[in-house]
C-alpha positions as CSV (number, residue, x, y, z in Angstrom):
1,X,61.3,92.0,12.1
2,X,61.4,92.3,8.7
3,X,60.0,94.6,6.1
4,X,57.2,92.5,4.3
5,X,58.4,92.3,0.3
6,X,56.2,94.3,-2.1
7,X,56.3,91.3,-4.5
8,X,54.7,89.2,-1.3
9,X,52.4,91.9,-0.5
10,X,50.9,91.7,-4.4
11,X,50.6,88.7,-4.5
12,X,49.0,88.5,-0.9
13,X,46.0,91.3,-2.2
14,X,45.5,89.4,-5.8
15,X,45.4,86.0,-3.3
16,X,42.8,87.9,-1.6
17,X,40.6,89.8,-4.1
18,X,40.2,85.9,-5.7
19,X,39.4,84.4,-2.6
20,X,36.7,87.5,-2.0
21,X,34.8,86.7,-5.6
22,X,35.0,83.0,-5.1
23,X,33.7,83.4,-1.6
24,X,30.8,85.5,-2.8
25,X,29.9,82.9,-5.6
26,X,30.3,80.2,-3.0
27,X,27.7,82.3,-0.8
28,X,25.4,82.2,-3.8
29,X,25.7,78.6,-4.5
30,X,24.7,78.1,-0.3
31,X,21.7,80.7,-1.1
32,X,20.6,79.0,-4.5
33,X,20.4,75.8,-2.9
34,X,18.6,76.8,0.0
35,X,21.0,75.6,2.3
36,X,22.4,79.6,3.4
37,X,22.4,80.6,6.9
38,X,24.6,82.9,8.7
39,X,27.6,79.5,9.3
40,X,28.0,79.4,5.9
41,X,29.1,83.2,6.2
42,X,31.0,83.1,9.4
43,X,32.6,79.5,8.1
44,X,33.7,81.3,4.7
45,X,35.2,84.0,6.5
46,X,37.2,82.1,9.0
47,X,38.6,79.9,6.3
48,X,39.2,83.0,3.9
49,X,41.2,84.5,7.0
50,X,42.7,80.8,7.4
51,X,43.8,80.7,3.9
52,X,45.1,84.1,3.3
53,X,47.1,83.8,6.2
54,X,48.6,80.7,5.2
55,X,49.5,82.1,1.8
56,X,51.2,85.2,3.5
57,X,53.2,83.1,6.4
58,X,54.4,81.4,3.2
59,X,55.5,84.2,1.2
60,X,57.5,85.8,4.3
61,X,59.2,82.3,4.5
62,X,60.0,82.2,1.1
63,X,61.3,86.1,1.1
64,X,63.6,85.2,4.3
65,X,64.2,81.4,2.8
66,X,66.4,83.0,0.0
67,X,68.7,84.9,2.4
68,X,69.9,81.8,3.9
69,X,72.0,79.0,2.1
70,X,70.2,75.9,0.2
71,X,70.1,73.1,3.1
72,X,68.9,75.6,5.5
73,X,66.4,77.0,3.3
74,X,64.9,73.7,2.5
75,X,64.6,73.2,5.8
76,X,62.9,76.2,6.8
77,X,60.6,75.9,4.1
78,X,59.8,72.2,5.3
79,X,59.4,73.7,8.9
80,X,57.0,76.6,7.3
81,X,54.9,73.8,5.4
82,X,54.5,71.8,8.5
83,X,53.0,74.4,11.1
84,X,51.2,76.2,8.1
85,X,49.0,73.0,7.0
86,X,48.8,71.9,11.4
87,X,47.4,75.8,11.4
88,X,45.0,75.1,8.8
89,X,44.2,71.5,10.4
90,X,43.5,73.0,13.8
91,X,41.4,75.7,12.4
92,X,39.2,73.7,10.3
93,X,39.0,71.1,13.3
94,X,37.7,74.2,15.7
95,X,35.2,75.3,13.1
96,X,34.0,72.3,13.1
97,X,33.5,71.9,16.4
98,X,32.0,75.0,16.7
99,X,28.6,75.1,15.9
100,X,28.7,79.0,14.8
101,X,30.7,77.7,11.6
102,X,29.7,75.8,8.4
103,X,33.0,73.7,7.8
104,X,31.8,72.7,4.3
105,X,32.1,76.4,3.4
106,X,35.3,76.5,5.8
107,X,37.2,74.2,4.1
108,X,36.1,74.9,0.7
109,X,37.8,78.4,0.7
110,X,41.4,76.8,1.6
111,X,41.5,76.2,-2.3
112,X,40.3,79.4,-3.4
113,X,44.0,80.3,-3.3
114,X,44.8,77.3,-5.7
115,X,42.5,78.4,-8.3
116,X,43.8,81.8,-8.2
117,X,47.6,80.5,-8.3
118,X,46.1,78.6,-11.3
119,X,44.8,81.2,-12.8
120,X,47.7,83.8,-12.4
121,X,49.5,83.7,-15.7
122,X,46.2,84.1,-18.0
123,X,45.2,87.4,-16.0
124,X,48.7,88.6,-15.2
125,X,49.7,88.8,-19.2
126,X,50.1,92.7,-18.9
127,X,52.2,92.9,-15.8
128,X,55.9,93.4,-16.3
């Protein structure tokens, strides 16, 4: 297997960090509204696993995508796309199921990442 980038690795903890503020805000929100119990917790942290997983299986297919020629790495990154949103499907399909798990907080963190990928160049002016 192959050595994990340190570009995909960054990128990975800055995904994270944003998805660990929003998810505390999020928690407040539940609390606020008087509608925080402990599945709001344990549905945040399955979908912050869910979607900080996703955004690292696709940064190791984009790191081995260009090693490989264009057709092939379209296809691979089709293929990645795919299983990475069925992975997010099934989980938010067991968390719902599962009475341990909120799936309103669940499937609210999946776009934590998007606001964070959104927010990147205004934060990230002093990186090089």
């Amino acid at each position: 297997m192959k050595k994990i980038d340190p570009v995909v690795l960054k990128e990975v903890k800055y995904i994270a960090v944003f998805t660990l503020i929003l998810s505390a805000l999020m928690q407040a929100v539940f609390l606020i509204i008087g509608k925080w119990n402990y599945t709001v917790l344990l549905g945040n942290i399955l979908g912050a696993v869910a979607a900080i997983g996703n955004f690292l299986l696709m940064g190791i297919t984009v790191q081995n995508a260009v090693t490989k020629d264009e057709k092939d790495a379209k296809n691979l990154m089709k293929l990645s796309q795919s299983g990475r949103m069925l992975l997010l499907f099934v989980v938010a399909l067991v968390g719902h199921l599962l009475p341990w798990f909120n799936t309103l907080s669940l499937v609210l963190t999946y776009i934590f990442p998007r606001f964070a990928i959104m927010l990147r160049p205004f934060l990230g002016k002093n990186e090089k």
